[in-house]
C-alpha positions in Angstrom: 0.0 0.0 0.0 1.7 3.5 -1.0 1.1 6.8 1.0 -2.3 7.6 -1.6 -4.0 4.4 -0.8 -3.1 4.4 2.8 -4.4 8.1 3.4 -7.9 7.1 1.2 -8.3 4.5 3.4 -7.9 6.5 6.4 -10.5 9.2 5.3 -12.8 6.3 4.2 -12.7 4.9 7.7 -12.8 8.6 9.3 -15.7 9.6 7.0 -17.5 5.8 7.8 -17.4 6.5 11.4 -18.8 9.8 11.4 -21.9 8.7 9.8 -21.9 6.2 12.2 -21.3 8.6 15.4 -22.8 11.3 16.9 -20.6 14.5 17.8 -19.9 13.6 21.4 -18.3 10.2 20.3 -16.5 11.0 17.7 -14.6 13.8 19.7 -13.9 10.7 22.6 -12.6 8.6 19.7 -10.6 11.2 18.0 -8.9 12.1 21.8 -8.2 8.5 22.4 -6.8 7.6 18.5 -5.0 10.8 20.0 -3.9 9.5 22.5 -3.1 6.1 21.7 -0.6 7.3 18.8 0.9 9.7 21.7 1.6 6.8 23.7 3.2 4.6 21.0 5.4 6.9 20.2 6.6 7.6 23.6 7.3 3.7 23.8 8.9 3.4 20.7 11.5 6.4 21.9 12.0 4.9 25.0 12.3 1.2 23.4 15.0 3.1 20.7 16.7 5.2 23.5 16.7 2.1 25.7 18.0 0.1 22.9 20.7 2.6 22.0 22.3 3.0 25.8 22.4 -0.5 26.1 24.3 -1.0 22.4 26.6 1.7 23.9 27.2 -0.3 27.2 27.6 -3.4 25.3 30.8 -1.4 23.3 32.1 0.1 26.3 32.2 -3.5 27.6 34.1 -4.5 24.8 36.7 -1.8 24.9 38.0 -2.9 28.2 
């Protein structure tokens, strides 16, 4: 799937739901999509930053 079909898809499944949804859920949805993609992210920074410290301990291992 390139970036075109994956950002159709997404307003497909945006513009399904809000026929589907009255206001007051679709603001609860949109805060927690919002939120989940926050939270992923901050995992994924501290997975990589974890990741990264520990590759560095791992050399400074070997150097001795």
């Amino acid at each position: 799937m390139n970036y075109c079909q994956l950002t159709m898809a997404v307003t497909a499944l945006a513009n399904a739901l809000a026929g589907m949804l009255n206001e007051d859920e679709i603001s609860v949805l949109a805060a927690l999509l919002t939120q989940l993609g926050d939270t992923l992210a901050t995992i994924n920074t501290h997975k990589e930053i974890c990741e990264a410290r520990h590759d560095d301990n791992e050399e400074s291992i070997k150097k001795r």
